[in-house]
C-alpha positions in Angstrom: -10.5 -37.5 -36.1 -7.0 -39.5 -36.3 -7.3 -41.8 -39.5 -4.3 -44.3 -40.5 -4.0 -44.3 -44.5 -1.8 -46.0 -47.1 1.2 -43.5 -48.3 -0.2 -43.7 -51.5 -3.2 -42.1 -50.5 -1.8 -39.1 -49.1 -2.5 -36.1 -50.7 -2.0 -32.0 -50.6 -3.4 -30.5 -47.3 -3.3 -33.5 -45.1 -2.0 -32.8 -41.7 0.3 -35.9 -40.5 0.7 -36.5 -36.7 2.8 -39.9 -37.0 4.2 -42.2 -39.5 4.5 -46.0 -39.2 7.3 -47.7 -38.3 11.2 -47.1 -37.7 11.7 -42.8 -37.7 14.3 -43.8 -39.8 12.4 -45.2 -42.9 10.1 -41.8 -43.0 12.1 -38.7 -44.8 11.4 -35.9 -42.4 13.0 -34.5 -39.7 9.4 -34.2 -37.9 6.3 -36.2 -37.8 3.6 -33.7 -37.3 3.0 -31.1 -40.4 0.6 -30.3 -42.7 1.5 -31.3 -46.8 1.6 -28.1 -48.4 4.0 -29.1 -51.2 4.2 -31.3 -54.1 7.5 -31.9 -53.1 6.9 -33.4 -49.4 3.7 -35.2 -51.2 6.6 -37.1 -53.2 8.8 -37.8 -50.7 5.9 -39.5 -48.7 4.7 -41.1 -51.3 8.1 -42.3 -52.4 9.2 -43.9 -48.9 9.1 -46.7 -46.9 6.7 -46.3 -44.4 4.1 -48.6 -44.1 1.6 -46.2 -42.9 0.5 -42.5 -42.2 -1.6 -40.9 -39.7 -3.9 -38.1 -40.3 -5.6 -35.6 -38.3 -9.0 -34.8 -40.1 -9.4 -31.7 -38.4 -6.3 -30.2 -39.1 -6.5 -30.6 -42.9 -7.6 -32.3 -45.5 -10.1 -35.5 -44.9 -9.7 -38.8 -46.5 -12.2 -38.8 -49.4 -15.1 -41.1 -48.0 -16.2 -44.2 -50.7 -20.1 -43.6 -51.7 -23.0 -45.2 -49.7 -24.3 -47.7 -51.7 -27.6 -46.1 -51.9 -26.1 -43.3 -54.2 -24.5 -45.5 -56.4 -26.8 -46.7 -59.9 -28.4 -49.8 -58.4 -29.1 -52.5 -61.5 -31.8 -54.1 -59.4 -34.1 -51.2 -57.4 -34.6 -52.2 -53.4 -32.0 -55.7 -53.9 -29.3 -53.8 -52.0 -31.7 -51.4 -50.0 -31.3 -53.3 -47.0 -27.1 -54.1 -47.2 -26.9 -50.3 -47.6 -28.7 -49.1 -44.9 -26.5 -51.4 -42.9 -23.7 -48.8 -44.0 -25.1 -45.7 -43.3 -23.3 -43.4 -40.9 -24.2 -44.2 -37.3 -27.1 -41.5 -36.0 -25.1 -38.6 -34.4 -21.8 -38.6 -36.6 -21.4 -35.8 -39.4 -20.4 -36.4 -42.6 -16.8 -35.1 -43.1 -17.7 -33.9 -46.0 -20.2 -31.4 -45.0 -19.0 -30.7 -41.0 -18.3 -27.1 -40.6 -15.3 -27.4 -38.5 -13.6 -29.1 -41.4 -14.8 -27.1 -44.3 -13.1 -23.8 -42.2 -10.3 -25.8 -41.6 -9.9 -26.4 -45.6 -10.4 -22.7 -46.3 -8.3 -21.2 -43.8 -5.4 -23.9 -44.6 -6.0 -22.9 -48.5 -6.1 -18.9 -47.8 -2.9 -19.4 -45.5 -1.1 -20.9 -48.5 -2.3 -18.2 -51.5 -0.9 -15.4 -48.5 2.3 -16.9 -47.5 3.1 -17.3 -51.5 2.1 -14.2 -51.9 4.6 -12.5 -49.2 7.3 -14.5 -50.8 6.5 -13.0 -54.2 6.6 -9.2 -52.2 9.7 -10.6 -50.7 11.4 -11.9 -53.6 10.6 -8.3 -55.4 12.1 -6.2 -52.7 15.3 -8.1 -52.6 15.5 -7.4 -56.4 15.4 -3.7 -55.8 11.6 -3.3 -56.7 8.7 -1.4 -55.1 6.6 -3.5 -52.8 3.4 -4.7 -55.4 0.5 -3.3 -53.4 -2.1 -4.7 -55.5 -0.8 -8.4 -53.6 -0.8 -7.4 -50.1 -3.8 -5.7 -50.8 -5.9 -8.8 -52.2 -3.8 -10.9 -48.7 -5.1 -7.9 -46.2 -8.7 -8.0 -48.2 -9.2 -11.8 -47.9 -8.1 -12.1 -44.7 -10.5 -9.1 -43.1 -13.4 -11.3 -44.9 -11.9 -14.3 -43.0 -11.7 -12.7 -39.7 -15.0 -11.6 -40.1 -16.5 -15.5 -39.9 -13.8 -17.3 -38.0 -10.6 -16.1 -37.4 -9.9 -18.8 -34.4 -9.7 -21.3 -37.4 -7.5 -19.1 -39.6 -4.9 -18.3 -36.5 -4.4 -21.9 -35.5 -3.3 -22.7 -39.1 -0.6 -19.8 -39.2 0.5 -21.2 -36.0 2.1 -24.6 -38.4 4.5 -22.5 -39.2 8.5 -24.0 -41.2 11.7 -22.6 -40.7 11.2 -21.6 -44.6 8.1 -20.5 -44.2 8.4 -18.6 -40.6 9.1 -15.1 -42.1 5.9 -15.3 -44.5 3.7 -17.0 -42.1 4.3 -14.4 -39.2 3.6 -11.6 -41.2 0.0 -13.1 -42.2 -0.3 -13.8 -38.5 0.3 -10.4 -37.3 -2.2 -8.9 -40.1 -5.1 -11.5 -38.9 -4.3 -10.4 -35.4 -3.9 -6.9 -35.6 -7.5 -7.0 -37.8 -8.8 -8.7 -35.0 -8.3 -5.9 -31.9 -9.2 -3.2 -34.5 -12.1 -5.0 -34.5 -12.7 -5.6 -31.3 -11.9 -1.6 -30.3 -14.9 -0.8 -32.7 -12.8 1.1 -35.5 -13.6 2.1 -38.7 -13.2 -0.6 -41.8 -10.6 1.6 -43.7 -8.9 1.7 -40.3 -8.6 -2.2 -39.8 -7.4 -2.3 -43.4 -4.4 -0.3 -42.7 -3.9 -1.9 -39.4 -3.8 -5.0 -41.1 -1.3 -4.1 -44.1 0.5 -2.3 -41.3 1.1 -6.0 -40.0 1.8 -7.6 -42.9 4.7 -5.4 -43.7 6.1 -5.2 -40.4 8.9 -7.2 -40.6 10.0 -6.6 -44.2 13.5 -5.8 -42.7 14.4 -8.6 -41.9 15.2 -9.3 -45.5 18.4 -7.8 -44.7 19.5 -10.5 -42.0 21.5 -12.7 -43.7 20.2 -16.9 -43.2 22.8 -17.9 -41.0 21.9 -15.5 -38.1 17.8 -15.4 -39.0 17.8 -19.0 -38.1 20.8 -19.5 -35.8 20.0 -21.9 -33.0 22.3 -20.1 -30.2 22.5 -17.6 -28.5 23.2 -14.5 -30.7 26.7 -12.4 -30.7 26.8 -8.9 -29.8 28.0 -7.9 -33.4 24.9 -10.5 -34.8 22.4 -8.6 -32.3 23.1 -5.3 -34.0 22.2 -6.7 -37.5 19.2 -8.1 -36.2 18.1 -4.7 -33.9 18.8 -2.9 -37.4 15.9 -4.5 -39.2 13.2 -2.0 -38.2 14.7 0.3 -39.8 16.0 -1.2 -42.7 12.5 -2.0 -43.1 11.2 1.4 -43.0 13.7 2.6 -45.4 12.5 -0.2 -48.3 8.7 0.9 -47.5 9.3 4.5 -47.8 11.0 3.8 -51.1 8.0 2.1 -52.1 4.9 4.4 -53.4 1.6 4.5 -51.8 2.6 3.1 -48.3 0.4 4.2 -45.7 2.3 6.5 -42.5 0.9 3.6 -40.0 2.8 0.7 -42.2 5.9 2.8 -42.2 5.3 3.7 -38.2 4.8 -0.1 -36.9 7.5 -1.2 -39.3 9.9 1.1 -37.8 8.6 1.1 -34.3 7.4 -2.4 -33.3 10.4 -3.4 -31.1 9.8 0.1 -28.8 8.8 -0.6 -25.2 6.7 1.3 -22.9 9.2 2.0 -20.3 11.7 3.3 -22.6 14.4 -0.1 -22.5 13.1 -0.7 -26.3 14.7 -0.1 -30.2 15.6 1.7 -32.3 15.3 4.9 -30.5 14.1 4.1 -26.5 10.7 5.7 -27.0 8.5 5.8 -24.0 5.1 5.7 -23.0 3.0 8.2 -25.7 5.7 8.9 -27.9 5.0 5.2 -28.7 1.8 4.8 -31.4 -1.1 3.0 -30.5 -0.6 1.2 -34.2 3.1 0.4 -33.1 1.7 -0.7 -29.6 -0.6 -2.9 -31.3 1.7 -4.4 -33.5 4.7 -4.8 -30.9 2.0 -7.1 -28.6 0.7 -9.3 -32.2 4.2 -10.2 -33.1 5.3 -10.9 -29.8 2.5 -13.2 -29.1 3.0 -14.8 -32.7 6.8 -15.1 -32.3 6.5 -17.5 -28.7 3.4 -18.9 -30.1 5.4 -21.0 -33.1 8.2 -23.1 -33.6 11.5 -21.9 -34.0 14.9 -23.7 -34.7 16.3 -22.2 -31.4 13.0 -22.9 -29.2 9.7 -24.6 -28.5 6.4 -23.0 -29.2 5.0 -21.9 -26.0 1.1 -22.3 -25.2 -1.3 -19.1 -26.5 -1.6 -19.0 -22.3 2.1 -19.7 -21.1 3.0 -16.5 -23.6 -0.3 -14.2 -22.6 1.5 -15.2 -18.5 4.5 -14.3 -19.5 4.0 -10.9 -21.5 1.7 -9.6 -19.0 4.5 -10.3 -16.0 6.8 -8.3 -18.4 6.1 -5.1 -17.0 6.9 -2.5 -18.9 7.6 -4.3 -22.1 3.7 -4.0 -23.8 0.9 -1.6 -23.9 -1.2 -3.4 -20.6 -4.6 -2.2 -22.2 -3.7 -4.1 -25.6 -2.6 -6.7 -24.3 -6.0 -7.3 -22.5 -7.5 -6.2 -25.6 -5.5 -9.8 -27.2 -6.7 -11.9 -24.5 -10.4 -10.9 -25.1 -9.8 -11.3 -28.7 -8.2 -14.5 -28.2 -10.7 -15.9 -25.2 -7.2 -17.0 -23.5 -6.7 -15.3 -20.8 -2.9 -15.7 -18.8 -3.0 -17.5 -15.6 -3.7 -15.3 -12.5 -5.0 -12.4 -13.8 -8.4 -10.3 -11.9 -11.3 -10.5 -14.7 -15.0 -8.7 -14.6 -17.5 -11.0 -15.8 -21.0 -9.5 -17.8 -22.7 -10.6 -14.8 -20.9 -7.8 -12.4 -18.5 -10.8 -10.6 -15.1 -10.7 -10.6 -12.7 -13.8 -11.0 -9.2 -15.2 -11.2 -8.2 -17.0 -14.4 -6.9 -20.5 -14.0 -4.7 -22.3 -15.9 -5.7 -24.1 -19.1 -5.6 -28.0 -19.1 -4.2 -27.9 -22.6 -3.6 -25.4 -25.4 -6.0 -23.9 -27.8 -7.7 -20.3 -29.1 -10.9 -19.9 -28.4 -11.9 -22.3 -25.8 -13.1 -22.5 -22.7 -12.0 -20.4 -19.8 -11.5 -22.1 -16.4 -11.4 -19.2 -13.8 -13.2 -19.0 -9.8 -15.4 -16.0 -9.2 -15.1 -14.8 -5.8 -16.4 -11.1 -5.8 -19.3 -9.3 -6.1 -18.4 -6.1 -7.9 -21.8 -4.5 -8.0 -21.5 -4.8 -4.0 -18.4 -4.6 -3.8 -18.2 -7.8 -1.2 -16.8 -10.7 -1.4 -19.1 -14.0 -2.1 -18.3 -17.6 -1.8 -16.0 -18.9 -4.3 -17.4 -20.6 -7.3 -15.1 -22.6 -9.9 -16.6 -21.6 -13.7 -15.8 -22.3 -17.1 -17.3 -19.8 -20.0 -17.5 -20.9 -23.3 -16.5 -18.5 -26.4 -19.3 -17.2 -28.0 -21.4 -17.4 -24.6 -24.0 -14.4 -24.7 -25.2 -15.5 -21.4 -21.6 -15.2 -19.6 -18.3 -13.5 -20.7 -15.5 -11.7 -19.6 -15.7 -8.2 -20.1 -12.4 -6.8 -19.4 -9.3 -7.4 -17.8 -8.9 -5.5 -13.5 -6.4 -3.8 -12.0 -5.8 -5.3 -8.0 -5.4 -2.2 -6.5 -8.2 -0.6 -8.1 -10.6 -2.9 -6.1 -8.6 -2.7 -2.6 -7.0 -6.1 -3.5 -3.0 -5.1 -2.4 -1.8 -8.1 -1.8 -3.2 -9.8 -4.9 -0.4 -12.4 -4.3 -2.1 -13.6 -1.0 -5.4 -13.6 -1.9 -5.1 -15.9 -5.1 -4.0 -18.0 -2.6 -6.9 -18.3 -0.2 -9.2 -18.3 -3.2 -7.6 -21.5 -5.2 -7.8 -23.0 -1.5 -11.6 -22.7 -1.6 -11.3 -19.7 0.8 -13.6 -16.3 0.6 -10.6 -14.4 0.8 -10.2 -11.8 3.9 -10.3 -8.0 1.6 -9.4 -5.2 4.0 -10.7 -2.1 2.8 -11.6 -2.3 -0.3 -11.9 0.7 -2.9 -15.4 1.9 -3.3 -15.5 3.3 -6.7 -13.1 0.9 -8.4 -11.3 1.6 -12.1 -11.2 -1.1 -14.5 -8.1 -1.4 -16.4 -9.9 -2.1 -20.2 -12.7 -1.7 -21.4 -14.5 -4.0 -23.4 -15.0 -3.8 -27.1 -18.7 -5.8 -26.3 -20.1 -3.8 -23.8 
């Protein structure tokens, strides 16, 4: 809920979408962030904007004034009748005690302790010292517990992301998503765990990029590219120097920029000689990196980079990249899906950006039959037992070759005109629910 509030009464967490008046009275270069610092809290506080608006559900809420029912009442049932004239309107939650917002609080508060906690690891390596596992440890800990009871909340706060804070931020993101396809594959806990340190150190490299070229806002040298290619390894060398670092932390560090076809760096590995920890990791930094802000570009939609990666050919691991997308519940736009019920559909495009919402797709195929039915326009919630999407097709393995064509007919409202299909069709990924 948007609430307008006196400066005065902004405080640490609040998430600000607008201030009042001229942009030139407010102290910021932008107008939509969440208060994480004393410091900005200050300069808010200390301007001269006549008013702020907040977003309750993005941070902190405006601390409500009691009913006047809980208050000590002097004369017992005098106000009875004035206060239940207050009383919150049947239907509307307390802030207080709404879910949505209590997650929101935690996940904004964990996000904070990790990201000062990767600038304390940060801070140490630059000095020469040994990464301090005991902190990455506690980070990786608390944030498999948070992925284990909503990690849709905790991803959409790394996404609000600084150009001071990008570095710390991305690594937290790329641990919570990396936990979340280890989890979704079905592997071991002491697995996810080292998946997820794994991400968190990942780009410890870049420590070595000098400022000026980390955050330049053109286009980057030749010269300026080779410093920033060299970061894998630089990373891997500072890891290795550190005691008790597990071989999959040192292997995605080192190996995160490969590519499947062979075109990636440091060395050009193809296909298997890439990891399926480095695969993992080169598909949850991607995906993080065109998901936020950055001084040289605009964050793109979690769908506009899922369409984008997946017509990449070559570039990711296909199979965990579908395994992201069912994590996720976004799925990129055009893409053949299985449904629980034995349909198959094409994805649609999302009216507006968000994790874990609802996917708008048309199911046009019965895949236990293998015939085509009439098309049908759907949306499935997350979470829906009832309905899901259980993995991600291949075209060709259902006798769909020109795929192009026949996304065509269907978003016409055609039954699309299948010649031959396949009768024992593969599907691309498997599901992690079935």
């Amino acid at each position: 809920m948007l609430r307008k509030i006196e400066r005065s009464e902004v405080a640490l967490g609040m998430f600000i979408v607008q201030f009042g008046g001229s942009w030139f009275n407010h102290p910021f270069w932008r107008s939509r962030f969440l208060i994480e610092s004393g410091g900005d809290l200050e300069k808010v506080r200390r301007s001269s904007v006549p008013w702020v608006m907040i977003d309750d559900e993005l941070g902190v809420a405006m601390p409500q004034p009691p009913l006047a029912s809980d208050a000590a009442d002097p004369e017992p049932g005098h106000h009875s009748r004035i206060a239940s004239s207050r009383r919150r309107p049947p239907g509307v939650r307390s802030i207080r005690h709404d879910p949505a917002i209590a997650n929101r609080r935690r996940a904004t508060a964990l996000v904070s302790r990790s990201k000062d906690a990767m600038r304390r690891v940060y801070d140490d390596v630059r000095m020469g010292w040994s990464v301090n596992r005991a902190g990455v440890d506690g980070v990786v800990e608390e944030i498999v517990h948070t992925v284990g009871e909503d990690a849709k909340t905790l991803l959409s706060v790394t996404r609000l992301k600084t150009k001071d804070d990008y570095t710390y931020l991305h690594s937290v993101a790329v641990c919570t998503l990396m936990i979340c396809i280890a989890r979704h594959r079905g592997l071991d806990e002491a697995t996810v765990r080292d998946l997820g340190l794994a991400g968190l150190l990942h780009d410890i490299g870049k420590i070595g990029i000098p400022d000026p070229i980390l955050n330049k806002p053109d286009r980057l040298t030749d010269p300026e590219f080779e410093i920033v290619r060299n970061h894998p390894e630089h990373g891997f060398q500072l890891l290795a120097a550190s005691p008790g670092i597990s071989p999959t932390a040192l292997d995605v560090c080192r190996h995160h920029h490969e590519k499947i076809d062979g075109t990636g760096y440091p060395f050009g590995l193809s296909g298997d000689q890439i990891s399926l920890a480095a695969r993992m990791g080169a598909v949850c930094d991607v995906f993080d990196a065109l998901t936020s802000q950055r001084i040289y570009k605009q964050a793109w939609s979690a769908q506009a980079a899922l369409t984008r990666m997946w017509r990449w050919r070559g570039h990711f691991d296909r199979e965990m990249l579908a395994d992201l997308m069912l994590v996720l519940h976004v799925f990129a736009e055009g893409l053949l899906v299985k449904l629980s019920d034995g349909r198959l559909a094409l994805t649609l495009a999302l009216a507006q950006d968000g994790i874990g919402q609802s996917v708008p797709l048309v199911a046009f195929h019965c895949g236990t039959r293998n015939a085509p039915i009439t098309p049908r326009r759907l949306r499935i919630r997350s979470g829906d037992a009832d309905l899901r999407v259980t993995s991600v097709e291949d075209p060709s393995d259902w006798g769909f070759a020109d795929w192009d064509n026949i996304r065509a007919q269907i978003l016409a409202g055609q039954t699309p005109v299948i010649s031959q299909p396949k009768q024992t069709p593969l599907r691309l990924v498997r599901s992690g629910a079935d």
